[in-house]
C-alpha positions in Angstrom: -73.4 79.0 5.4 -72.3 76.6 3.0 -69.3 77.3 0.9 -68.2 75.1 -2.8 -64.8 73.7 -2.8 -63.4 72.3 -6.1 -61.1 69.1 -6.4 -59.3 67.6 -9.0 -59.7 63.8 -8.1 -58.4 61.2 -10.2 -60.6 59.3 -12.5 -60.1 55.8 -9.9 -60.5 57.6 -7.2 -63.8 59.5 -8.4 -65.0 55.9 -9.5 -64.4 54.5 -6.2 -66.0 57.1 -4.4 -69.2 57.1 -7.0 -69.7 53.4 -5.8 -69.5 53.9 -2.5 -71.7 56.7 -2.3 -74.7 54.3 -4.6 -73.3 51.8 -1.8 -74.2 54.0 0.9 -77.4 55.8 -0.6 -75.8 58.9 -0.1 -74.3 61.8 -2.3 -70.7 62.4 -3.3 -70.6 65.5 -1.1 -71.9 64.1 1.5 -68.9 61.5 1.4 -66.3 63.9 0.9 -67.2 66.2 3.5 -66.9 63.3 6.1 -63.7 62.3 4.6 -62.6 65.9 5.2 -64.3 66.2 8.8 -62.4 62.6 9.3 -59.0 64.0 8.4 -59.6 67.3 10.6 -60.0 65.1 13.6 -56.9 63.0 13.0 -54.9 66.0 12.9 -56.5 67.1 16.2 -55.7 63.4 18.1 -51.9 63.2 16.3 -51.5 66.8 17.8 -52.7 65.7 21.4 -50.7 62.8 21.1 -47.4 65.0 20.8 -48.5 67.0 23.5 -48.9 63.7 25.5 -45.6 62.7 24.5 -43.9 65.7 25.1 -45.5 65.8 28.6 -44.6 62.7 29.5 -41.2 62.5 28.3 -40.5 66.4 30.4 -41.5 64.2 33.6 -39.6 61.0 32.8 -42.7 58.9 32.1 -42.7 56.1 29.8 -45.7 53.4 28.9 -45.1 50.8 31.6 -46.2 53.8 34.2 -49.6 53.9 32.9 -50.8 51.8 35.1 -49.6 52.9 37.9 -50.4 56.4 37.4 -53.8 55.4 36.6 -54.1 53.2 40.1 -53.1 56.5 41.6 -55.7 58.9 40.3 -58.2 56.2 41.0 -57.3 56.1 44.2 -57.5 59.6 45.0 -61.2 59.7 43.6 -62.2 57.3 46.2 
């Protein structure tokens, strides 16, 4: 079920999104909804990126062994 959310949005910012949404043919909500579902999925990758980090870093890891590591699980796949 559907719940309503009110926002204060500045006046700009309401103008902006009123253009894009006649830009897009679609409806204010419907542009704000995918912001949202946008910004819930960045939060989701930053926080699997930290895990990555923290992973990596715990087993000494750095970016120039990507490569490697990837030859290797390749390699066992084969």
């Amino acid at each position: 079920m559907a719940k309503i959310l009110s926002v204060s949005i500045p006046d700009a910012l309401m103008r902006q999104v009123e253009r894009m949404a006649r830009a897009q043919g679609r409806t204010k909500s419907e542009l704000v909804r995918e912001a949202l579902r946008r910004q819930v999925l960045l939060g989701r990758l930053r926080a699997l990126q930290s895990y990555g980090r923290r992973q990596a870093e715990e087993r000494g890891l750095g970016p120039e062994d990507a490569e490697s590591l990837v030859d290797e699980l390749r390699g066992r796949r084969s």
